[in-house]
PDB file of N, CA, C and O in Angstrom:
ATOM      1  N   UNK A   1     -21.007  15.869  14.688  1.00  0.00           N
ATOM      2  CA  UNK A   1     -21.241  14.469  14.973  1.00  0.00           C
ATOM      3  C   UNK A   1     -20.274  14.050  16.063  1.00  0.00           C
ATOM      4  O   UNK A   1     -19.092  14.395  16.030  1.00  0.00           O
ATOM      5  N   UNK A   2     -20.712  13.411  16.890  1.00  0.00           N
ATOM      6  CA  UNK A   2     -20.092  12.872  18.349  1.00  0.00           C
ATOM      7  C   UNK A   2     -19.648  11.411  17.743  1.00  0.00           C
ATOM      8  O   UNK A   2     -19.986  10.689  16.805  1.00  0.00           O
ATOM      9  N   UNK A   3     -18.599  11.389  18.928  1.00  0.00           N
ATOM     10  CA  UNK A   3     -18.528   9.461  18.687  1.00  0.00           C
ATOM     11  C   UNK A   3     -19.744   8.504  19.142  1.00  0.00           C
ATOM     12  O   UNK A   3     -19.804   7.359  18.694  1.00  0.00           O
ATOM     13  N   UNK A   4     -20.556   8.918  19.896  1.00  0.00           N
ATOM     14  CA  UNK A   4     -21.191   8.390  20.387  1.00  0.00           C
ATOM     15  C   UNK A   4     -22.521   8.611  19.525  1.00  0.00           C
ATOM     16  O   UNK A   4     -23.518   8.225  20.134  1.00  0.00           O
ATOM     17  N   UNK A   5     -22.754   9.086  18.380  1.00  0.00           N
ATOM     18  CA  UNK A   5     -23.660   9.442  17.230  1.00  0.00           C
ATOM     19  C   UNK A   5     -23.236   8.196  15.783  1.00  0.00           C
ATOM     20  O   UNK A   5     -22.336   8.247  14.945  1.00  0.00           O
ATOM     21  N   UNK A   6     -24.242   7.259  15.988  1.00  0.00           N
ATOM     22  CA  UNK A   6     -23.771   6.272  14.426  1.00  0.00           C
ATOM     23  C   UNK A   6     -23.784   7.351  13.139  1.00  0.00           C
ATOM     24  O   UNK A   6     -24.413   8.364  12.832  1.00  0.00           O
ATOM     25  N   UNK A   7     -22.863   6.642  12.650  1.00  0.00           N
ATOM     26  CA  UNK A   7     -22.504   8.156  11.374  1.00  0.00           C
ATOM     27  C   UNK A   7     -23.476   7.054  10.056  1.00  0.00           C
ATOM     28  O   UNK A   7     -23.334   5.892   9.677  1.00  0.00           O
ATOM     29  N   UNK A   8     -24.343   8.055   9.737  1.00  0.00           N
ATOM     30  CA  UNK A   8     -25.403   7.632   8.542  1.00  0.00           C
ATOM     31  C   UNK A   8     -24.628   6.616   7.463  1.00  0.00           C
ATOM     32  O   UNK A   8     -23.498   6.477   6.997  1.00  0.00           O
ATOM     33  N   UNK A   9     -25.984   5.974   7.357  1.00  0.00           N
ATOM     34  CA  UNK A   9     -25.179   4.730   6.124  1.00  0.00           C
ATOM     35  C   UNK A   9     -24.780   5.760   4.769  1.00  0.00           C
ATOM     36  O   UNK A   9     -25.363   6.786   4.419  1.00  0.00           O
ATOM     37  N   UNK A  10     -23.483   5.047   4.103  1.00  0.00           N
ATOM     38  CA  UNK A  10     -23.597   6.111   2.843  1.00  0.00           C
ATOM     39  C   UNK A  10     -22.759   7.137   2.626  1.00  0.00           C
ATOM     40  O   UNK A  10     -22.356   7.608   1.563  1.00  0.00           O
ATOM     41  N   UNK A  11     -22.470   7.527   4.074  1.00  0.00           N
ATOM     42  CA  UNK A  11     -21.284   8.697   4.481  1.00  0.00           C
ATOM     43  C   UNK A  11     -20.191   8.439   4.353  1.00  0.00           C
ATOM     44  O   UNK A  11     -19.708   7.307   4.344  1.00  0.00           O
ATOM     45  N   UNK A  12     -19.430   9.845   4.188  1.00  0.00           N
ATOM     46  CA  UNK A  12     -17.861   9.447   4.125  1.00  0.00           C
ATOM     47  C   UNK A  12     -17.441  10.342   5.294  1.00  0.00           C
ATOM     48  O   UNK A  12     -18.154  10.885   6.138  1.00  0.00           O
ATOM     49  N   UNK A  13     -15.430  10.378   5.059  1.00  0.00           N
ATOM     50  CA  UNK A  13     -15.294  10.906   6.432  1.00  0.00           C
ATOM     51  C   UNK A  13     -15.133  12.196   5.664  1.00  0.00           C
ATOM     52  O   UNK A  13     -15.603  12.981   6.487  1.00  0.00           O
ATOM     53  N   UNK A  14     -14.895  12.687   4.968  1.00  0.00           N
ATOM     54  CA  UNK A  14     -14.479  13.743   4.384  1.00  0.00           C
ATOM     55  C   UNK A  14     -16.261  14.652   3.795  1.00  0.00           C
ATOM     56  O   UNK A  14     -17.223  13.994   3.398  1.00  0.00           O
ATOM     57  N   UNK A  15     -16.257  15.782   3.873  1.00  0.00           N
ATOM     58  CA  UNK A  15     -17.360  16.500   3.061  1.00  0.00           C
ATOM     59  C   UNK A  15     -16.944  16.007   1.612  1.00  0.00           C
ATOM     60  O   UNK A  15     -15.872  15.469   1.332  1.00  0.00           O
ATOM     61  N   UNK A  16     -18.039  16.303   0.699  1.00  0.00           N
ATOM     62  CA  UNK A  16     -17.990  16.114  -0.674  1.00  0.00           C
ATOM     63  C   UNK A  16     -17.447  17.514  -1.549  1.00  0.00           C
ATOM     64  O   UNK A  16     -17.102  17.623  -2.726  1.00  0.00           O
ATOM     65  N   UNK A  17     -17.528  18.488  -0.477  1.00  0.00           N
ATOM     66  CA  UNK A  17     -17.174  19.792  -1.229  1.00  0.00           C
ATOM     67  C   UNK A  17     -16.425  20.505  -0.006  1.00  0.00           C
ATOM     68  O   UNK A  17     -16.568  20.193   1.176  1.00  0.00           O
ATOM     69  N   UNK A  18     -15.380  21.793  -0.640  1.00  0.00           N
ATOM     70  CA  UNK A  18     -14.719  22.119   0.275  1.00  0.00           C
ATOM     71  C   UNK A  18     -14.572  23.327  -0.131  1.00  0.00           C
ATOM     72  O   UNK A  18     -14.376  23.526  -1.330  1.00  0.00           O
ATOM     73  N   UNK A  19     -14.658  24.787   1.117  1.00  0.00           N
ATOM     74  CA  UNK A  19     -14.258  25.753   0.631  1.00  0.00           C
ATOM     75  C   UNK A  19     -13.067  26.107   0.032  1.00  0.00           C
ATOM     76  O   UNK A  19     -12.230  26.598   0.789  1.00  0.00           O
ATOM     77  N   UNK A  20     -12.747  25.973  -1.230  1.00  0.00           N
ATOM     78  CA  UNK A  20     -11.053  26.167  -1.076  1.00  0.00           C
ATOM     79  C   UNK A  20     -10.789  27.961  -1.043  1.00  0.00           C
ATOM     80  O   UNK A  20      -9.687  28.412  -1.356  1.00  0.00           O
ATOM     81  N   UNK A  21     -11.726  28.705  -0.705  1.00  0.00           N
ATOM     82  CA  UNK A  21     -10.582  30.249  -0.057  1.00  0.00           C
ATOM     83  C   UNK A  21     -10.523  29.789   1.320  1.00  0.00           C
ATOM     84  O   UNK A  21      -9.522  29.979   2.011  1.00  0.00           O
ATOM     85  N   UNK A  22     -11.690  29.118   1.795  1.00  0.00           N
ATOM     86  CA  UNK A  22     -11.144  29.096   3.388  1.00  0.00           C
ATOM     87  C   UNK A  22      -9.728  28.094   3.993  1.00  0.00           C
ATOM     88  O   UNK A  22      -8.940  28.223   4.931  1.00  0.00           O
ATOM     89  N   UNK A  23      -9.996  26.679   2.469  1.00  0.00           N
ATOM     90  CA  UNK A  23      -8.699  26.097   2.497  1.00  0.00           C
ATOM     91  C   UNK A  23      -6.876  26.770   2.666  1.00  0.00           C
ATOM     92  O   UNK A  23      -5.881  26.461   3.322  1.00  0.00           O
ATOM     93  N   UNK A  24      -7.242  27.816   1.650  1.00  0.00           N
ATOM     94  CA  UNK A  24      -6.089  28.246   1.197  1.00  0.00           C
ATOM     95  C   UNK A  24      -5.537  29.280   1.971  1.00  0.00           C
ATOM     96  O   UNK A  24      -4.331  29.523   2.006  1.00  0.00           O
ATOM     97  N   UNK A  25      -6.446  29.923   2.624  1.00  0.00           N
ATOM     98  CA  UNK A  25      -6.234  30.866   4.069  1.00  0.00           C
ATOM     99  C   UNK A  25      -5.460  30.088   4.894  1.00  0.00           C
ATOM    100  O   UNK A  25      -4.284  30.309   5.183  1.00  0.00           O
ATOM    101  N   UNK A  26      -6.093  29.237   5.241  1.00  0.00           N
ATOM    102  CA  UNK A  26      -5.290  28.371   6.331  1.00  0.00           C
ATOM    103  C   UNK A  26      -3.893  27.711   5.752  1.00  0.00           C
ATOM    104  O   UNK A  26      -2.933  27.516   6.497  1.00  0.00           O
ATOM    105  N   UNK A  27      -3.885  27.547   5.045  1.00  0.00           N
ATOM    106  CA  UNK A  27      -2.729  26.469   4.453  1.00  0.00           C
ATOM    107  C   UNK A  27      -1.472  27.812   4.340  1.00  0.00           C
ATOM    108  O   UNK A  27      -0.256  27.690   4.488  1.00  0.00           O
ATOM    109  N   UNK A  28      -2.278  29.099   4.024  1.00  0.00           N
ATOM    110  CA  UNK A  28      -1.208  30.095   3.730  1.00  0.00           C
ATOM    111  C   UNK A  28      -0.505  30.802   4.881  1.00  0.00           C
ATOM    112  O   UNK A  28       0.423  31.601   5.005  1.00  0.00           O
ATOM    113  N   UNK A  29      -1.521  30.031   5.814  1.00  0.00           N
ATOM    114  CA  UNK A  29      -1.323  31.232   7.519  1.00  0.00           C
ATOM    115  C   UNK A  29      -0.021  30.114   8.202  1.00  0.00           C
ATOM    116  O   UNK A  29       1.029  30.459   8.744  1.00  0.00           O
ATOM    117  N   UNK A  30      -0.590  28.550   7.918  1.00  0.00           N
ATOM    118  CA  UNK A  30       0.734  27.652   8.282  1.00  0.00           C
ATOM    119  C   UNK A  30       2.086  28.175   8.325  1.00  0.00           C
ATOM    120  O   UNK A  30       2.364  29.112   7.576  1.00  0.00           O
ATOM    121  N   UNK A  31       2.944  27.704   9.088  1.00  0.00           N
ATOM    122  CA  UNK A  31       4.141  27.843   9.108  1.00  0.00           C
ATOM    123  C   UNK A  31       5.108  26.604   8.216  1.00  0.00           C
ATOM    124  O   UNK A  31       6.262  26.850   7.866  1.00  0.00           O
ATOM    125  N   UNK A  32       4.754  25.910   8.067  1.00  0.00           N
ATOM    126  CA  UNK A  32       4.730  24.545   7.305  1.00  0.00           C
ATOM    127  C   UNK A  32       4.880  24.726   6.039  1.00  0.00           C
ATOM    128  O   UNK A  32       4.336  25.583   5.342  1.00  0.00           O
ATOM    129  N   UNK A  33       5.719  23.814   5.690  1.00  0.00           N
ATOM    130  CA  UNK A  33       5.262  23.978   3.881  1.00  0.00           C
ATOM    131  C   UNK A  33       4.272  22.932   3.586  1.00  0.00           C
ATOM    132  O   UNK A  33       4.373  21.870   4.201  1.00  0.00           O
ATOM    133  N   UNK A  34       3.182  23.113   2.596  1.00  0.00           N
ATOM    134  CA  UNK A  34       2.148  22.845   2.288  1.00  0.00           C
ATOM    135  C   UNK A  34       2.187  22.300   0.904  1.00  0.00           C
ATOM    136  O   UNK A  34       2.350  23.203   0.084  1.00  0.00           O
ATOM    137  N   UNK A  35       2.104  21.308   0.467  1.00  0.00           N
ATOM    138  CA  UNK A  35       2.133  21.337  -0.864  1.00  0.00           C
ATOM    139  C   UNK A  35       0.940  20.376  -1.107  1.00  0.00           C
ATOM    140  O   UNK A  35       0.866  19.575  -0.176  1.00  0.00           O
ATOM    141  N   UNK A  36      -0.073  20.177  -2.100  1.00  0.00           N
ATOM    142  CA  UNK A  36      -1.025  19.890  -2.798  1.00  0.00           C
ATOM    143  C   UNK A  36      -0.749  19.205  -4.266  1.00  0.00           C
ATOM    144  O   UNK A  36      -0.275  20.001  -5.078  1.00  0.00           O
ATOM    145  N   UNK A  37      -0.931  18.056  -4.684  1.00  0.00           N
ATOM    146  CA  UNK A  37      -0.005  17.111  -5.534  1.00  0.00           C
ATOM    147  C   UNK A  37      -1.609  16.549  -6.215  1.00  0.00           C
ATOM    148  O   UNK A  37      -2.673  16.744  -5.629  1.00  0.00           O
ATOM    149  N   UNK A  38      -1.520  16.041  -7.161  1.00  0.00           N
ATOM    150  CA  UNK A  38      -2.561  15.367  -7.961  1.00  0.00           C
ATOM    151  C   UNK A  38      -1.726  13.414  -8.313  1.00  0.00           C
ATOM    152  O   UNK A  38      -0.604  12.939  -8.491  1.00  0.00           O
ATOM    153  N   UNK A  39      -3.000  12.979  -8.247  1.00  0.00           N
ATOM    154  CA  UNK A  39      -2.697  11.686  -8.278  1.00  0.00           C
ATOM    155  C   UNK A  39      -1.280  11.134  -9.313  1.00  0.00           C
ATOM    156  O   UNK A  39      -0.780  10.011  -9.257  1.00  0.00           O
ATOM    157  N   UNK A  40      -0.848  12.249 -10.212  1.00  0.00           N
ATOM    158  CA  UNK A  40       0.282  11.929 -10.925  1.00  0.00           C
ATOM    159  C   UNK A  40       1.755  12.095 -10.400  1.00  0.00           C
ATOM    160  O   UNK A  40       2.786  11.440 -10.555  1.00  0.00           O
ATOM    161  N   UNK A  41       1.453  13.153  -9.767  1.00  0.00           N
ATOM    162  CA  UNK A  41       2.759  13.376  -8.891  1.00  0.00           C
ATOM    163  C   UNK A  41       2.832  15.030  -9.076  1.00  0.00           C
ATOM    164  O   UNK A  41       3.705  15.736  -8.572  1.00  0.00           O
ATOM    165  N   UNK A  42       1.675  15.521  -9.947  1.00  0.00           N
ATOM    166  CA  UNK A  42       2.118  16.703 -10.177  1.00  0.00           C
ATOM    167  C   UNK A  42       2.026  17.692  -8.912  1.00  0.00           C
ATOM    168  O   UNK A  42       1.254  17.373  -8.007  1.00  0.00           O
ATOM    169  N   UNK A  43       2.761  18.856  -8.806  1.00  0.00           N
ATOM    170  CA  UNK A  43       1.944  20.110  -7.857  1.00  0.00           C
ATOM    171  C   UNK A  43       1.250  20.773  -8.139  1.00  0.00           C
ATOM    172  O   UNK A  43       1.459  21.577  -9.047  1.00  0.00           O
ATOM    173  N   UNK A  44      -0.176  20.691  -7.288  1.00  0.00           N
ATOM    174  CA  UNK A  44      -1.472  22.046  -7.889  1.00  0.00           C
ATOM    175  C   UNK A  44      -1.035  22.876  -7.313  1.00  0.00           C
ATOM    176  O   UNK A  44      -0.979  23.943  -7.923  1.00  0.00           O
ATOM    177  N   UNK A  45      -0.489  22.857  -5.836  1.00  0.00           N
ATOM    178  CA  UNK A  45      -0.645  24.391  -4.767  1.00  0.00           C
ATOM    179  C   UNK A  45       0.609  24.057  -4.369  1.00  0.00           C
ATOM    180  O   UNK A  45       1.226  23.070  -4.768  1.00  0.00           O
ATOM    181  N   UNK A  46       0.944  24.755  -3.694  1.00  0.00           N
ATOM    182  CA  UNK A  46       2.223  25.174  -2.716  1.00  0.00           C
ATOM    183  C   UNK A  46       2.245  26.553  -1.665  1.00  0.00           C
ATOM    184  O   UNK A  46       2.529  27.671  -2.097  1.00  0.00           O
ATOM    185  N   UNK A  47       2.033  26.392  -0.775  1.00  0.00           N
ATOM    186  CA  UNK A  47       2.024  27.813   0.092  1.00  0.00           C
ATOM    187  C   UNK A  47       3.123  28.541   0.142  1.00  0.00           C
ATOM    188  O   UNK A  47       4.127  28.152  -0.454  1.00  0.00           O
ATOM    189  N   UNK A  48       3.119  29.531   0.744  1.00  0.00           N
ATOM    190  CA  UNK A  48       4.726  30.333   0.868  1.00  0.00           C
ATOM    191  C   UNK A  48       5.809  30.094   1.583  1.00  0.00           C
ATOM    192  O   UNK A  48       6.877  30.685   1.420  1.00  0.00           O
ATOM    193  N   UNK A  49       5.596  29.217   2.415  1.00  0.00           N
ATOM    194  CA  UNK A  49       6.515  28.237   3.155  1.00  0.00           C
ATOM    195  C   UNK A  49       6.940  27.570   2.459  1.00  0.00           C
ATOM    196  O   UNK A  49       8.155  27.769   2.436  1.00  0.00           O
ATOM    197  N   UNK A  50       6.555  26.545   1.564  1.00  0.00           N
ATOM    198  CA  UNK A  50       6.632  25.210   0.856  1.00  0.00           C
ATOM    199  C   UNK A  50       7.920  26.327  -0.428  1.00  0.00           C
ATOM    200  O   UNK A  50       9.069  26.076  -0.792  1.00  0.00           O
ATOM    201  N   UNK A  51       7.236  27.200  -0.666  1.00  0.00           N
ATOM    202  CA  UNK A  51       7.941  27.936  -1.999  1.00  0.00           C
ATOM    203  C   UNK A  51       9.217  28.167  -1.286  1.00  0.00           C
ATOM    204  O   UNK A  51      10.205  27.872  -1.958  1.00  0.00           O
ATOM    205  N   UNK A  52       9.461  28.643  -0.032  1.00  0.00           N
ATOM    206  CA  UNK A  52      10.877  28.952   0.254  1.00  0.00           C
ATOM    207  C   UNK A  52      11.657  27.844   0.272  1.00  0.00           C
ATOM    208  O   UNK A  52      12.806  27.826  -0.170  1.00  0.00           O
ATOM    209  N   UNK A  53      10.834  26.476   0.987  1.00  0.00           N
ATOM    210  CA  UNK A  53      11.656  25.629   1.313  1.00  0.00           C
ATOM    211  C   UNK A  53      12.407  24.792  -0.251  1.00  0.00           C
ATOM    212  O   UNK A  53      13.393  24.056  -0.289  1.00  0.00           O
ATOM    213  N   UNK A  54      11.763  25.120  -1.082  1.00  0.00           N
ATOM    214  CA  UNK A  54      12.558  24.566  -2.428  1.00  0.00           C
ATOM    215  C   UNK A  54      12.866  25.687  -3.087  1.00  0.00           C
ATOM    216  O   UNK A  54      12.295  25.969  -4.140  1.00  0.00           O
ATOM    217  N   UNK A  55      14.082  26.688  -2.386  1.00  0.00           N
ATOM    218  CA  UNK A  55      15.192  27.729  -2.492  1.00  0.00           C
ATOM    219  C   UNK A  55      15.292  27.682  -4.138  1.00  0.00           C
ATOM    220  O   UNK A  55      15.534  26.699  -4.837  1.00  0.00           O
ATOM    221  N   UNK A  56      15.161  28.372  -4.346  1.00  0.00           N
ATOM    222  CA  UNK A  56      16.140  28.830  -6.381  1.00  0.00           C
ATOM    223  C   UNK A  56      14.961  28.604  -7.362  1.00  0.00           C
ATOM    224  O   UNK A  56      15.233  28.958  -8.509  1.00  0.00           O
ATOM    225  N   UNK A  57      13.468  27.998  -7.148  1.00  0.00           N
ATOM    226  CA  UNK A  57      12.442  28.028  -7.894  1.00  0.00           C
ATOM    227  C   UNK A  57      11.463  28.728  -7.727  1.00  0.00           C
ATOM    228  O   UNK A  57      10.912  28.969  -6.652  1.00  0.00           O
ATOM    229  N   UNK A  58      11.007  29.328  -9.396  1.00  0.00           N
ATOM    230  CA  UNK A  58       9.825  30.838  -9.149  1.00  0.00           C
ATOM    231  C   UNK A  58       8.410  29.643  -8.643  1.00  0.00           C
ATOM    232  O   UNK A  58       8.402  28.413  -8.646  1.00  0.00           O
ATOM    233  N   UNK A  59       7.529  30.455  -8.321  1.00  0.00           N
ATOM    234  CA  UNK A  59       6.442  29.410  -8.092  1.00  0.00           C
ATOM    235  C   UNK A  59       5.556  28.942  -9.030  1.00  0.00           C
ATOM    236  O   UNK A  59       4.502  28.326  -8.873  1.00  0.00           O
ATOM    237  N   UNK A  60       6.327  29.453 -10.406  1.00  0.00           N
ATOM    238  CA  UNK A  60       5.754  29.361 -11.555  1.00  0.00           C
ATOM    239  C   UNK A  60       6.434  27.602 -12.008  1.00  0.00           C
ATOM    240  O   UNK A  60       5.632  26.784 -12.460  1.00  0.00           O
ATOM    241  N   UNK A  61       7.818  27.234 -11.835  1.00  0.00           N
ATOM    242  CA  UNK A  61       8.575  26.533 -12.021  1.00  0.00           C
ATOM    243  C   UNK A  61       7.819  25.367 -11.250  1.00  0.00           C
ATOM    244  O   UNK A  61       7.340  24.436 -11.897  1.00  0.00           O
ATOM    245  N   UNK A  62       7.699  25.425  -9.689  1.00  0.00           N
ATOM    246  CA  UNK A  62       7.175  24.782  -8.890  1.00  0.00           C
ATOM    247  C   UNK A  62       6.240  23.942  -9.564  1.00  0.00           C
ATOM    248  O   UNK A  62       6.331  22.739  -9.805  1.00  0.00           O
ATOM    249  N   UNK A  63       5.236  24.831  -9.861  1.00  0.00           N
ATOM    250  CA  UNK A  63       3.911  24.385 -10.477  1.00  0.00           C
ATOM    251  C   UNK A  63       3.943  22.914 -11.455  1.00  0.00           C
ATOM    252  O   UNK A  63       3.426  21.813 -11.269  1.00  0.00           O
ATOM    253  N   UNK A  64       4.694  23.394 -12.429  1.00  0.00           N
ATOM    254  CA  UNK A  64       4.888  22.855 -13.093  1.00  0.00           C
ATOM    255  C   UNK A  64       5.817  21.572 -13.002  1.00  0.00           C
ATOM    256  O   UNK A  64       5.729  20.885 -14.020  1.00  0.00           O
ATOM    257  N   UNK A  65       6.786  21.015 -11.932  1.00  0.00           N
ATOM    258  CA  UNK A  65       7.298  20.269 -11.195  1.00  0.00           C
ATOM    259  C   UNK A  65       6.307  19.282 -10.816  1.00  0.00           C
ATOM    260  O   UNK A  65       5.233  19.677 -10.363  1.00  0.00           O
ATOM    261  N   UNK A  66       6.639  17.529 -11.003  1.00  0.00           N
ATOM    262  CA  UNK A  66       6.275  16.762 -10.480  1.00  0.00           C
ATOM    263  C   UNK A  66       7.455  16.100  -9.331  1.00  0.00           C
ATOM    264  O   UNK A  66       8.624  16.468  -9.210  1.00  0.00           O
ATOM    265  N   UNK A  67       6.719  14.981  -8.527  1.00  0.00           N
ATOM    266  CA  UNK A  67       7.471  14.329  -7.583  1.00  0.00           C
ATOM    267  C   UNK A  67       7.795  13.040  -8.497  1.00  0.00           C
ATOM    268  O   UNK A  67       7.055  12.419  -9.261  1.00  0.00           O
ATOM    269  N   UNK A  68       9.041  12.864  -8.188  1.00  0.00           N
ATOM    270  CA  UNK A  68       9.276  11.259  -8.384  1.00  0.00           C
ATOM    271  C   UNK A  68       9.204  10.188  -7.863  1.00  0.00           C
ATOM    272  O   UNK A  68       9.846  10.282  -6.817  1.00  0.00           O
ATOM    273  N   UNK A  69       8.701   8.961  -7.987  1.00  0.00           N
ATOM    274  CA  UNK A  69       8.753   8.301  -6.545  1.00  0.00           C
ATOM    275  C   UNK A  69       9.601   7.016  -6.842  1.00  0.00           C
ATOM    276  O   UNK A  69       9.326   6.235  -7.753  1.00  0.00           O
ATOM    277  N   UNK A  70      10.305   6.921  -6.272  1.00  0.00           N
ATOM    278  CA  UNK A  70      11.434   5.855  -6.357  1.00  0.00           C
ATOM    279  C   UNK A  70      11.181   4.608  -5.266  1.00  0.00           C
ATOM    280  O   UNK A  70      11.210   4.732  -4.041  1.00  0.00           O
ATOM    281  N   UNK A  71      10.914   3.324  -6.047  1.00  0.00           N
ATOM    282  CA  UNK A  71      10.846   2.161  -5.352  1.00  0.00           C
ATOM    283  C   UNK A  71      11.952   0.990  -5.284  1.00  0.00           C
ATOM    284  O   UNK A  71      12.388   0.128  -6.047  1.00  0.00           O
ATOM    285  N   UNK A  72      12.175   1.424  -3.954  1.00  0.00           N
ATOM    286  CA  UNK A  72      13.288   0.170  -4.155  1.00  0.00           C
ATOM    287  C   UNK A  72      13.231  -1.489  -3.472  1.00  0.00           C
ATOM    288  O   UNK A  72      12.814  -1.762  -2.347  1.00  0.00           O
ATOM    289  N   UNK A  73      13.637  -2.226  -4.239  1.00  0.00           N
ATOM    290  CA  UNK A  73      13.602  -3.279  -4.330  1.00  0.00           C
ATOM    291  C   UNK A  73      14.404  -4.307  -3.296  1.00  0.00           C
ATOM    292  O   UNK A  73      15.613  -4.098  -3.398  1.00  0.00           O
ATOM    293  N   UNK A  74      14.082  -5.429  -2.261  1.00  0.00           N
ATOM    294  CA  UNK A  74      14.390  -5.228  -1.418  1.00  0.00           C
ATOM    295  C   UNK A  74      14.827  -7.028  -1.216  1.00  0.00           C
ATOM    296  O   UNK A  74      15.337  -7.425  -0.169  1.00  0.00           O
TER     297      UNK A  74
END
């Protein structure tokens, strides 16, 4: 789809489905750390970048690791 193509009523910007081996290829080939979080804060994925960059945890530990999110008041 071009910019110059009206995008169908109904559509989103995103597909509704996604390869995730072809996802995870790419995310693994990154140099980047990658991490993949669920609306709670938890981590689903983490690539092998992402695993080094948080030094001293198996990726088993990782997994199981949520984010915290700290709001401060202003």
């Amino acid at each position: 789809m071009t910019a110059s193509q009206p995008r169908p009523s109904g559509s989103t910007a995103v597909a509704p489905a996604i390869d995730l081996a072809l996802f995870r290829r790419m995310v693994d080939l990154t140099t980047e750390g990658f991490y993949v979080l669920d609306r709670h804060g938890r981590f689903l994925y983490c690539n092998a970048q992402a695993h080094a960059q948080m030094g001293g945890y198996s990726m088993e530990e990782i997994l199981q690791m949520t984010v915290v999110r700290h709001l401060s008041r202003t």
